[in-house]
Each structure stands twice: as structure tokens, then as C-alpha cells.
C-alpha positions in Angstrom: -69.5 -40.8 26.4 -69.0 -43.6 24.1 -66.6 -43.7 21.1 -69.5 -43.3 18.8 -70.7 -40.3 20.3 -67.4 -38.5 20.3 -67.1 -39.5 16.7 -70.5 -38.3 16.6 -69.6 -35.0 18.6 -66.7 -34.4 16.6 -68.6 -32.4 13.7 -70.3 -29.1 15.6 -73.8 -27.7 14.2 -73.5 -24.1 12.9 -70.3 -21.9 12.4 -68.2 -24.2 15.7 -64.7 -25.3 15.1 -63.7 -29.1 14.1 -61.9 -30.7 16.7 -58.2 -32.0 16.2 -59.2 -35.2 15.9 -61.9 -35.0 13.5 -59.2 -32.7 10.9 -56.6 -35.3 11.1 -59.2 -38.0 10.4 -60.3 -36.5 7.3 -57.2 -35.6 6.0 -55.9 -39.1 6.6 -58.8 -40.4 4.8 -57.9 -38.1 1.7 -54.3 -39.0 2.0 -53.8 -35.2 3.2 -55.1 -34.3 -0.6 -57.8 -31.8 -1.6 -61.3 -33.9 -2.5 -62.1 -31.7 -5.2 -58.8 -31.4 -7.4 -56.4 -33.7 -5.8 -53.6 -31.2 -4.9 -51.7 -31.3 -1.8 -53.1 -29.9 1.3 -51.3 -27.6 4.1 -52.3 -27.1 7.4 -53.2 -23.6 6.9 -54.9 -23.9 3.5 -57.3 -26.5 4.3 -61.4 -25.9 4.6 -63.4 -28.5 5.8 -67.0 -29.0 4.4 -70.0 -31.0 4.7 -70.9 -32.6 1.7 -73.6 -31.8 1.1 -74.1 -29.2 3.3 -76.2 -29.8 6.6 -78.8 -26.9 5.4 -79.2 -29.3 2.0 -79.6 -32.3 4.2 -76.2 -33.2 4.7 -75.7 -35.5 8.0 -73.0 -33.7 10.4 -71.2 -37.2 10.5 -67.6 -37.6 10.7 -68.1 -39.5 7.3 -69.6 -36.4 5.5 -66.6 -34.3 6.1 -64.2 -33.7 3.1 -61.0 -31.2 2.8 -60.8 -29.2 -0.2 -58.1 -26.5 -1.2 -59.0 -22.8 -1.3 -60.0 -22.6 -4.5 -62.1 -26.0 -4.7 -63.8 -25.0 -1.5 -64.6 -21.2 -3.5 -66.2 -23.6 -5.9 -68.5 -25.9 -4.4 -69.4 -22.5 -1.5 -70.6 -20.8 -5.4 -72.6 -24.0 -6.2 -74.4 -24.5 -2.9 -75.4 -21.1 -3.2 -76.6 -21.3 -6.7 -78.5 -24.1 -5.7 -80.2 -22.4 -2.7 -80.8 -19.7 -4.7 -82.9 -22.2 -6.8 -84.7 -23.0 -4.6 -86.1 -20.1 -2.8 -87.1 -19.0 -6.4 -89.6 -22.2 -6.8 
């Protein structure tokens, strides 16, 4: 497997966990702060997400990832379901 592909590999389809390597990638990327609001992120605080989200046709690429806190990842979880709501509606 190339490096690529376990780049590639490192963001799971469906509900499968992020691997250690993937996390820590992110996190350095954010300077271990949330992408929504800024604050500081723990380790047991953190959500991961897809933005956007693979079911809006978000690419499950290491680059796609971002952390948010608790409460930022409540947030944009309200909004993409808003948005799918809006669309099964049309």
C-alpha cells in the first residue's frame, strides 16, 4: 500500500473510527484548535467531521476532515440536517 493510499485509507466510509494518525493530522493542521470557534481542543472533547459531509458530496479525504468542539460540532450536525431536510422537501 502506498502512502497515498493510507492517507487515502485513513478516513473510513460510514460510522468506522479515524485512525491515530489521521486525528493527529488534523488537529496539527488546526493547531489543536476547534475549526468552528477557535477554542482549544482536548483529547476527549474533540469530533471529527467531514466538511461537507460525504452524504452532501463531501470527499472522505484526509483534507476534508476538520475538528470542532462539542458545541460547534452540535452546530454544523443541526445545519446539515436542516439542509437535508430541504431537500427531501423539493
Amino acid at each position: 500500500m502506498t502512502t497515498e493510499q493510507r492517507r487515502e485509507a485513513a478516513v473510513p466510509a460510514g460510522g468506522a473510527h479515524l485512525t491515530d494518525e489521521a486525528r493527529s493530522a488534523v488537529l496539527e493542521r488546526q493547531c489543536h484548535r476547534c475549526a468552528g470557534c477557535n477554542a482549544p481542543l482536548t483529547a476527549g472533547s474533540t469530533h471529527f467531521d467531514l466538511r461537507p459531509p460525504a452524504i452532501c458530496g463531501g470527499a472522505r479525504t484526509p483534507g476534508n476532515l476538520e475538528a470542532l468542539c462539542p458545541f460547534c460540532h452540535q452546530n454544523f450536525m443541526r445545519r446539515v440536517r436542516v439542509q437535508l431536510a430541504g431537500h427531501r422537501n423539493k
